[in-house]
MITOR-990014 format. One record per residue (C-alpha): x, y, z. Coordinates in pm, whole numbers. Layout:
@X=X, Y=Y, Z=Z
...
This chain:
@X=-13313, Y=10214, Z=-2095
@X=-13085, Y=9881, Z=-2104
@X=-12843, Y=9905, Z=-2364
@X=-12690, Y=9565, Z=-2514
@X=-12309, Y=9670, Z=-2317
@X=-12515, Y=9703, Z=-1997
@X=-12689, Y=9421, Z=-2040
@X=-12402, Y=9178, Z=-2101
@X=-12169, Y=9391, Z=-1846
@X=-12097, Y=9130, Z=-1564
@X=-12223, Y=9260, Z=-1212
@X=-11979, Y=9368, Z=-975
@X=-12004, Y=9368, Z=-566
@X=-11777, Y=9644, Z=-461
@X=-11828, Y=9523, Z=-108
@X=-11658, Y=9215, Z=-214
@X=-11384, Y=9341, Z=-423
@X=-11306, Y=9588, Z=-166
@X=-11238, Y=9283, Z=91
@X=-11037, Y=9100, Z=-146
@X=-10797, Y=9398, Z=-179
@X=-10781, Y=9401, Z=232
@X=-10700, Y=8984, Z=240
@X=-10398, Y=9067, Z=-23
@X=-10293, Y=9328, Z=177
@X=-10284, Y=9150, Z=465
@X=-10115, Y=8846, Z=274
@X=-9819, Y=9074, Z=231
@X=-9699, Y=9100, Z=528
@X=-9573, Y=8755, Z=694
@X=-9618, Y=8944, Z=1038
@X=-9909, Y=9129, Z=1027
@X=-9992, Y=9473, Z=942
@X=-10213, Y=9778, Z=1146
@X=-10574, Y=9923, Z=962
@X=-10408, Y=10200, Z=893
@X=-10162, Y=10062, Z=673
@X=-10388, Y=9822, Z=516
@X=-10646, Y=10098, Z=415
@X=-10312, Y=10297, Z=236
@X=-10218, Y=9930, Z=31
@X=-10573, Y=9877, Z=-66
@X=-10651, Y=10221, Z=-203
@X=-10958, Y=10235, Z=88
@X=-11071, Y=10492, Z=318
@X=-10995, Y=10379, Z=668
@X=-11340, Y=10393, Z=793
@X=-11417, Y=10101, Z=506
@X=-11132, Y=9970, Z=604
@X=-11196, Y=9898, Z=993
@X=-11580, Y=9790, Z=867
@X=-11441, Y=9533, Z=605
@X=-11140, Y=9420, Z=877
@X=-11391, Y=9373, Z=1163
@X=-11635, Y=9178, Z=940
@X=-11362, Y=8941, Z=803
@X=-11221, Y=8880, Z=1168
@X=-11538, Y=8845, Z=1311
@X=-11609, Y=8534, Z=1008
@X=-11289, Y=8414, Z=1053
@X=-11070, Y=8515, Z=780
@X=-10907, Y=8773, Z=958
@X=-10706, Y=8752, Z=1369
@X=-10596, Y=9110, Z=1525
@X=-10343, Y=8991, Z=1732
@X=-10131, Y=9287, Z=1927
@X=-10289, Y=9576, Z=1699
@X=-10201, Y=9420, Z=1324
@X=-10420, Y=9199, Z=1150
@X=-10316, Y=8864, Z=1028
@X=-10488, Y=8554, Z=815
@X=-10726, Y=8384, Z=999
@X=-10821, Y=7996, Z=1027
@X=-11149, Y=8041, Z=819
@X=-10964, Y=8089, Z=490
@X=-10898, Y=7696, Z=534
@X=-11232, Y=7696, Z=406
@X=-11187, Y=7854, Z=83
@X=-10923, Y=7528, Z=-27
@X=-11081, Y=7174, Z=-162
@X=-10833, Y=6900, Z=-208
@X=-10819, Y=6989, Z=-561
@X=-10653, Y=7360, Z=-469
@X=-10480, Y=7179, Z=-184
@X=-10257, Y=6981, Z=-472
@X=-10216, Y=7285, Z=-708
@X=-10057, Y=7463, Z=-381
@X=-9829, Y=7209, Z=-282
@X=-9729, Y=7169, Z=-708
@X=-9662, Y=7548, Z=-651
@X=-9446, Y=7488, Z=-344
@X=-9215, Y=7183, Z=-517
@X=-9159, Y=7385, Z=-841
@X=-9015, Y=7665, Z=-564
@X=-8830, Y=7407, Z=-386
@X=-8697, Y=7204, Z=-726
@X=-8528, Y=7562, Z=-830
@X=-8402, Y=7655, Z=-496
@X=-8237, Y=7294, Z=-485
@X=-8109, Y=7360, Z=-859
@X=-7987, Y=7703, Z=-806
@X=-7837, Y=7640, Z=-495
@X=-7712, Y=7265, Z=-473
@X=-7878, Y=7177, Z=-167
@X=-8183, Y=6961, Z=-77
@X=-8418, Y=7190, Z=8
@X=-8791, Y=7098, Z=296
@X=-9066, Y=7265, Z=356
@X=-9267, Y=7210, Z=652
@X=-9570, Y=7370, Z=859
@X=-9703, Y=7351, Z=1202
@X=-10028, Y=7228, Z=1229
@X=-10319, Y=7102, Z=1450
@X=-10025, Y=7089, Z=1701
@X=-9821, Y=6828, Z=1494
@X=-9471, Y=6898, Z=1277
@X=-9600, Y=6833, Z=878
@X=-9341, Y=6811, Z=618
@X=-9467, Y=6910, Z=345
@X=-9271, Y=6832, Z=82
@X=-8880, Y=6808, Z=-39
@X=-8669, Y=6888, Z=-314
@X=-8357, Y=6642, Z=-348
@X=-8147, Y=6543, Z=-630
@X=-7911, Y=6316, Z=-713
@X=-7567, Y=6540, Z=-632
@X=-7814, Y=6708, Z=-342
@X=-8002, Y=6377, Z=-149
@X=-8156, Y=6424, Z=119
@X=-8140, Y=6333, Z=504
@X=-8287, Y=5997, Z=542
@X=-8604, Y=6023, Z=796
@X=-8463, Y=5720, Z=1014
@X=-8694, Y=5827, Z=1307
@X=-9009, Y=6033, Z=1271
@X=-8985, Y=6377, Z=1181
@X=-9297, Y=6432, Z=1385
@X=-9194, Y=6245, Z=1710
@X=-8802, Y=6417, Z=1640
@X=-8885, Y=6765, Z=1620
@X=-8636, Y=6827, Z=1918
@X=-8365, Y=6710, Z=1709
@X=-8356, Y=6862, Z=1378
@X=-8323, Y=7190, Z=1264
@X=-8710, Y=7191, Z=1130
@X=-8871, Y=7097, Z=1424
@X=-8665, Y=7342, Z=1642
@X=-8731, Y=7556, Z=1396
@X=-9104, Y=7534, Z=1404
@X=-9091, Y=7455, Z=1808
@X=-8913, Y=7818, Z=1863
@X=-9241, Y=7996, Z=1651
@X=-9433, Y=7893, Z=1919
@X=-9566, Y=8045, Z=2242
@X=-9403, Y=7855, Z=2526
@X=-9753, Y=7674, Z=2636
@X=-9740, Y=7573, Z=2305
@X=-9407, Y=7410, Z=2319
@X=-9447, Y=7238, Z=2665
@X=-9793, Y=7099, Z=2556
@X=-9559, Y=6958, Z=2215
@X=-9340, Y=6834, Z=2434
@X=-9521, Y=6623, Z=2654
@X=-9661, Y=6413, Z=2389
@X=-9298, Y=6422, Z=2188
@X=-9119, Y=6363, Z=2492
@X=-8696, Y=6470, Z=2430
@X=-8507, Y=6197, Z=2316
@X=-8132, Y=6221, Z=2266
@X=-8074, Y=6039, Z=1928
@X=-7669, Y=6116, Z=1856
@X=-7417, Y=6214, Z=2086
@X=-7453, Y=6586, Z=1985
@X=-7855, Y=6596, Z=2055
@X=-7986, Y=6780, Z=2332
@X=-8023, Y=6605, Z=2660
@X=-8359, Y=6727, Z=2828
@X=-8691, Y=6913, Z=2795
@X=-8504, Y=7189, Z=3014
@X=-8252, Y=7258, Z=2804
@X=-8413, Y=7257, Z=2461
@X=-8685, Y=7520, Z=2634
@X=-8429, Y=7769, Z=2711
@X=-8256, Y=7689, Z=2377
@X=-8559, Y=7777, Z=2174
@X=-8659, Y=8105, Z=2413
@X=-8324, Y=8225, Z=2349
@X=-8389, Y=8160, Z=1953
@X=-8294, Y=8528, Z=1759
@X=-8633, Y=8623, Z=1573
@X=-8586, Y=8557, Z=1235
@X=-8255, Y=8401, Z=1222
@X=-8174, Y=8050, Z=1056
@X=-8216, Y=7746, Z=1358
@X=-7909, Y=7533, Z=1268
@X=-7831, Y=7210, Z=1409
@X=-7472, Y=6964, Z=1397
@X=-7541, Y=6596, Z=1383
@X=-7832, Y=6604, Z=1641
@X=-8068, Y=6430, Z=1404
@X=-7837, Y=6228, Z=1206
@X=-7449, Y=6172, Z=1235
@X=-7269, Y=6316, Z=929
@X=-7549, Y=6572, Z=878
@X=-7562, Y=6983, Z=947
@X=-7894, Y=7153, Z=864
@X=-8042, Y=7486, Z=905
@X=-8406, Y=7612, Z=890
@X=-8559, Y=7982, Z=818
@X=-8875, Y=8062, Z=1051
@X=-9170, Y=8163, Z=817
@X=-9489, Y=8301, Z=994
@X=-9723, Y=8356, Z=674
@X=-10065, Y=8476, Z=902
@X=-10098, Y=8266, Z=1155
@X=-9917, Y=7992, Z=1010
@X=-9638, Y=7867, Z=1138
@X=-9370, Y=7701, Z=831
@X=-9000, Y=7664, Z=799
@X=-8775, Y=7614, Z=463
@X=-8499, Y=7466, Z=552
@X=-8162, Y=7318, Z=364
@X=-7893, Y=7020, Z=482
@X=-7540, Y=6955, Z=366
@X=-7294, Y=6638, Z=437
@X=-7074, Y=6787, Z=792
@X=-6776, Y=6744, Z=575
@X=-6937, Y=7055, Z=337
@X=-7063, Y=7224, Z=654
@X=-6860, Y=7520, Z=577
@X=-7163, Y=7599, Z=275
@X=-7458, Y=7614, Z=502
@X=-7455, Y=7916, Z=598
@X=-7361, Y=8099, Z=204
@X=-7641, Y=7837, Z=128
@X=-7923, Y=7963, Z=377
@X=-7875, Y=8323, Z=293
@X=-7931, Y=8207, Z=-87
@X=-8251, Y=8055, Z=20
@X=-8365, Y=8372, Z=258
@X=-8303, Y=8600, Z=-47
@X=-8528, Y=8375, Z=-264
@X=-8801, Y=8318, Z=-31
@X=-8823, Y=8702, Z=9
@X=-8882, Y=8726, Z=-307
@X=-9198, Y=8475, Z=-336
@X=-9537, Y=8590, Z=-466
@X=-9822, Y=8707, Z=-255
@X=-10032, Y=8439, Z=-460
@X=-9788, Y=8179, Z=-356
@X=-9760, Y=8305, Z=15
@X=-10109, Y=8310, Z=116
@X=-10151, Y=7956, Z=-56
@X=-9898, Y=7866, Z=241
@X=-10080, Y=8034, Z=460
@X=-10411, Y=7788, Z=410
Protein backbone atom coordinates (compact mmCIF):
# COMPACT_ATOMS: atom_id res chain seq x y z
CA UNK A 1 0.00 0.00 0.00
CA UNK A 2 1.28 3.70 -0.97
CA UNK A 3 0.61 5.97 1.69
CA UNK A 4 0.30 9.88 0.84
CA UNK A 5 4.13 10.47 2.94
CA UNK A 6 5.51 7.76 0.63
CA UNK A 7 4.13 8.97 -2.17
CA UNK A 8 5.33 12.57 -1.96
CA UNK A 9 8.76 11.31 -0.19
CA UNK A 10 11.47 12.43 -2.79
CA UNK A 11 13.56 9.33 -4.10
CA UNK A 12 16.92 8.96 -2.93
CA UNK A 13 20.07 7.13 -4.80
CA UNK A 14 22.27 6.00 -2.01
CA UNK A 15 24.81 5.13 -4.64
CA UNK A 16 24.96 8.72 -5.36
CA UNK A 17 24.89 10.23 -2.01
CA UNK A 18 27.42 7.85 -0.93
CA UNK A 19 29.89 9.35 -3.75
CA UNK A 20 29.17 12.77 -2.87
CA UNK A 21 30.32 12.13 0.74
CA UNK A 22 33.73 10.50 -0.88
CA UNK A 23 34.28 13.91 -3.36
CA UNK A 24 33.93 16.10 0.08
CA UNK A 25 36.17 14.00 1.67
CA UNK A 26 38.55 14.14 -0.74
CA UNK A 27 38.00 18.06 -1.09
CA UNK A 28 39.40 18.27 2.39
CA UNK A 29 42.50 17.54 2.02
CA UNK A 30 44.60 20.04 -0.36
CA UNK A 31 47.11 17.01 -0.76
CA UNK A 32 45.30 14.09 -1.10
CA UNK A 33 44.12 11.51 1.18
CA UNK A 34 44.46 7.24 1.18
CA UNK A 35 40.85 4.93 0.89
CA UNK A 36 41.27 4.17 4.07
CA UNK A 37 40.95 7.45 5.45
CA UNK A 38 38.34 8.54 3.13
CA UNK A 39 36.00 5.52 4.00
CA UNK A 40 36.53 6.72 8.08
CA UNK A 41 35.43 10.72 6.92
CA UNK A 42 32.55 9.50 4.91
CA UNK A 43 30.99 7.17 7.44
CA UNK A 44 31.52 4.13 4.54
CA UNK A 45 32.72 0.71 4.71
CA UNK A 46 35.99 0.50 2.88
CA UNK A 47 34.97 -2.06 0.45
CA UNK A 48 32.19 0.78 -0.81
CA UNK A 49 34.67 2.92 -0.50
CA UNK A 50 37.43 1.47 -3.01
CA UNK A 51 34.15 0.59 -5.46
CA UNK A 52 32.85 4.30 -5.34
CA UNK A 53 36.82 5.69 -5.54
CA UNK A 54 37.65 3.42 -8.53
CA UNK A 55 34.41 4.36 -10.36
CA UNK A 56 34.92 8.17 -9.86
CA UNK A 57 38.69 7.89 -11.02
CA UNK A 58 37.98 5.76 -13.69
CA UNK A 59 35.12 8.84 -15.00
CA UNK A 60 37.36 11.31 -14.18
CA UNK A 61 36.45 12.95 -11.05
CA UNK A 62 38.85 11.29 -9.06
CA UNK A 63 43.36 10.88 -9.78
CA UNK A 64 45.27 8.30 -7.30
CA UNK A 65 48.43 9.72 -7.55
CA UNK A 66 51.26 7.99 -5.07
CA UNK A 67 48.48 5.98 -3.00
CA UNK A 68 45.97 9.14 -2.00
CA UNK A 69 43.28 10.19 -4.08
CA UNK A 70 42.90 13.68 -5.30
CA UNK A 71 40.17 15.81 -7.56
CA UNK A 72 40.25 14.93 -10.90
CA UNK A 73 39.91 17.05 -14.28
CA UNK A 74 36.30 15.74 -14.98
CA UNK A 75 34.74 17.79 -12.19
CA UNK A 76 35.48 20.79 -14.74
CA UNK A 77 32.48 19.44 -16.13
CA UNK A 78 30.13 19.89 -13.40
CA UNK A 79 30.81 24.17 -13.69
CA UNK A 80 28.78 26.37 -16.51
CA UNK A 81 29.87 29.91 -16.79
CA UNK A 82 27.10 30.81 -14.60
CA UNK A 83 28.83 28.72 -11.44
CA UNK A 84 32.15 29.81 -12.91
CA UNK A 85 31.14 33.67 -11.79
CA UNK A 86 29.48 32.71 -8.43
CA UNK A 87 33.05 30.98 -7.65
CA UNK A 88 35.20 33.68 -8.52
CA UNK A 89 32.35 36.28 -6.43
CA UNK A 90 33.21 33.71 -3.64
CA UNK A 91 36.96 34.10 -4.10
CA UNK A 92 36.92 38.29 -4.17
CA UNK A 93 34.64 38.50 -1.06
CA UNK A 94 37.73 36.16 0.55
CA UNK A 95 40.25 38.32 -0.93
CA UNK A 96 38.30 41.93 -0.15
CA UNK A 97 38.45 40.75 3.76
CA UNK A 98 41.89 39.41 3.74
CA UNK A 99 42.96 42.89 2.12
CA UNK A 100 40.69 44.68 4.89
CA UNK A 101 41.84 42.70 7.78
CA UNK A 102 45.23 42.71 6.88
CA UNK A 103 46.15 46.01 4.89
CA UNK A 104 47.64 44.43 2.03
CA UNK A 105 46.57 43.89 -1.62
CA UNK A 106 45.86 40.57 -1.74
CA UNK A 107 46.00 37.94 -5.74
CA UNK A 108 44.85 34.94 -6.42
CA UNK A 109 46.06 32.99 -9.22
CA UNK A 110 45.94 29.28 -10.72
CA UNK A 111 47.92 27.25 -13.07
CA UNK A 112 46.23 26.18 -15.92
CA UNK A 113 46.30 24.53 -19.42
CA UNK A 114 50.05 25.25 -18.86
CA UNK A 115 49.59 29.12 -18.64
CA UNK A 116 49.90 31.49 -15.22
CA UNK A 117 45.92 32.87 -14.73
CA UNK A 118 45.35 35.56 -12.29
CA UNK A 119 42.40 35.27 -11.17
CA UNK A 120 41.43 38.01 -9.47
CA UNK A 121 42.77 40.90 -6.87
CA UNK A 122 41.79 42.65 -3.94
CA UNK A 123 43.36 46.30 -3.71
CA UNK A 124 42.31 49.36 -2.00
CA UNK A 125 43.04 52.66 -1.87
CA UNK A 126 45.72 52.67 1.34
CA UNK A 127 46.61 48.88 -0.14
CA UNK A 128 47.05 49.39 -4.35
CA UNK A 129 48.31 47.08 -6.04
CA UNK A 130 51.51 46.23 -8.21
CA UNK A 131 50.95 47.65 -11.57
CA UNK A 132 51.13 44.63 -14.29
CA UNK A 133 53.72 46.69 -16.51
CA UNK A 134 54.72 43.41 -18.33
CA UNK A 135 52.57 40.31 -18.56
CA UNK A 136 51.99 38.36 -15.65
CA UNK A 137 51.80 35.36 -17.91
CA UNK A 138 55.04 35.94 -20.00
CA UNK A 139 56.78 37.21 -16.24
CA UNK A 140 56.13 34.33 -14.21
CA UNK A 141 60.00 34.07 -13.59
CA UNK A 142 59.91 37.30 -11.96
CA UNK A 143 57.29 37.62 -9.45
CA UNK A 144 56.57 35.93 -6.49
CA UNK A 145 53.20 34.29 -8.15
CA UNK A 146 54.63 32.84 -10.97
CA UNK A 147 57.60 31.36 -9.00
CA UNK A 148 55.23 30.47 -6.84
CA UNK A 149 53.09 28.49 -9.19
CA UNK A 150 56.43 27.46 -11.37
CA UNK A 151 57.92 25.64 -8.04
CA UNK A 152 54.27 23.40 -7.79
CA UNK A 153 55.30 21.94 -10.75
CA UNK A 154 57.13 18.77 -11.82
CA UNK A 155 60.39 19.88 -13.41
CA UNK A 156 59.21 18.75 -17.16
CA UNK A 157 56.61 20.90 -16.39
CA UNK A 158 58.69 23.89 -15.66
CA UNK A 159 61.25 23.47 -18.56
CA UNK A 160 58.33 22.97 -21.07
CA UNK A 161 56.96 26.70 -19.26
CA UNK A 162 60.01 27.92 -19.79
CA UNK A 163 60.73 27.50 -23.23
CA UNK A 164 57.75 29.31 -24.39
CA UNK A 165 58.28 32.11 -21.38
CA UNK A 166 61.79 32.29 -22.05
CA UNK A 167 63.78 34.17 -18.60
CA UNK A 168 63.98 37.66 -18.93
CA UNK A 169 65.79 39.81 -16.39
CA UNK A 170 63.40 42.84 -15.89
CA UNK A 171 65.20 44.87 -12.72
CA UNK A 172 68.55 44.64 -11.55
CA UNK A 173 67.52 42.19 -8.73
CA UNK A 174 65.72 39.56 -11.27
CA UNK A 175 67.18 36.36 -11.91
CA UNK A 176 69.61 36.05 -14.73
CA UNK A 177 68.98 32.60 -16.53
CA UNK A 178 66.76 29.53 -17.01
CA UNK A 179 69.63 27.70 -14.92
CA UNK A 180 69.42 29.50 -12.10
CA UNK A 181 65.70 30.01 -11.59
CA UNK A 182 65.49 25.89 -12.05
CA UNK A 183 67.63 25.23 -9.16
CA UNK A 184 65.95 28.15 -7.31
CA UNK A 185 62.52 26.65 -7.59
CA UNK A 186 63.86 22.76 -6.88
CA UNK A 187 65.32 24.05 -3.85
CA UNK A 188 61.74 25.78 -3.00
CA UNK A 189 60.73 24.48 0.95
CA UNK A 190 57.23 22.66 0.43
CA UNK A 191 54.78 24.79 1.67
CA UNK A 192 56.63 27.83 2.55
CA UNK A 193 55.77 31.48 1.26
CA UNK A 194 57.96 32.17 -2.39
CA UNK A 195 59.05 35.79 -1.72
CA UNK A 196 60.64 37.97 -4.12
CA UNK A 197 62.66 41.80 -3.71
CA UNK A 198 62.14 44.11 -6.62
CA UNK A 199 62.51 41.33 -9.34
CA UNK A 200 59.21 42.23 -10.91
CA UNK A 201 58.97 45.80 -10.16
CA UNK A 202 61.49 48.26 -8.43
CA UNK A 203 60.08 49.51 -5.09
CA UNK A 204 58.02 46.31 -4.71
CA UNK A 205 58.50 43.01 -2.20
CA UNK A 206 55.87 40.27 -2.58
CA UNK A 207 55.33 36.88 -1.28
CA UNK A 208 53.06 33.99 -2.44
CA UNK A 209 51.57 30.77 -0.43
CA UNK A 210 51.59 27.46 -2.68
CA UNK A 211 47.96 26.03 -2.69
CA UNK A 212 47.51 22.52 -4.32
CA UNK A 213 43.54 22.13 -3.94
CA UNK A 214 43.37 18.40 -6.03
CA UNK A 215 45.21 18.67 -8.76
CA UNK A 216 45.11 22.25 -9.02
CA UNK A 217 47.79 24.19 -8.82
CA UNK A 218 46.89 28.15 -7.14
CA UNK A 219 48.82 30.64 -5.12
CA UNK A 220 47.43 33.66 -2.75
CA UNK A 221 49.78 35.90 -2.57
CA UNK A 222 50.25 39.64 -0.86
CA UNK A 223 52.79 42.80 -1.90
CA UNK A 224 53.94 45.74 0.19
CA UNK A 225 55.96 49.10 -0.91
CA UNK A 226 60.13 47.81 -0.10
CA UNK A 227 60.14 50.70 2.24
CA UNK A 228 57.26 48.54 4.49
CA UNK A 229 59.08 45.31 3.60
CA UNK A 230 59.65 44.66 7.16
CA UNK A 231 55.43 43.63 7.25
CA UNK A 232 55.52 40.92 4.68
CA UNK A 233 56.31 38.38 6.41
CA UNK A 234 53.69 39.23 9.89
CA UNK A 235 51.43 39.83 6.77
CA UNK A 236 51.76 36.31 4.97
CA UNK A 237 51.38 34.36 8.11
CA UNK A 238 47.97 36.44 8.58
CA UNK A 239 46.95 35.28 5.23
CA UNK A 240 48.20 31.39 5.78
CA UNK A 241 46.10 31.36 9.01
CA UNK A 242 43.02 32.60 7.06
CA UNK A 243 43.29 30.51 4.10
CA UNK A 244 43.49 27.47 6.49
CA UNK A 245 40.59 28.26 7.65
CA UNK A 246 38.49 28.40 4.19
CA UNK A 247 35.44 26.20 3.59
CA UNK A 248 35.46 22.89 1.87
CA UNK A 249 32.57 24.47 -0.35
CA UNK A 250 34.85 27.27 -1.20
CA UNK A 251 38.01 25.00 -1.72
CA UNK A 252 36.76 22.58 -4.13
CA UNK A 253 35.12 25.59 -6.12
CA UNK A 254 39.01 26.43 -6.54
CA UNK A 255 39.71 23.30 -7.35
CA UNK A 256 37.36 23.39 -10.76
Amino acid sequence: MVTAQSATAPTLIGSVQRALRLLEAVADHVDGAPAKQLAREAGLPLPTAYHLLRTLAHEGYLRREQGVFVLGEAAVRLAGTGARHHRRGMITDCLEQWRDAIGVPVYFALYRDGEIELVAVAEGPSSPAVEEWADFRDTGHAHALGQCLLSQLDEESRRDHLSRHPVEPLTPNSVRDRGLLLKRLAATERQRPVVEREEYAIGSVCAALPLRVGSTVATMAISLPVEEEHRLLPAVDQLRRAVGGLPTSLMFSISI
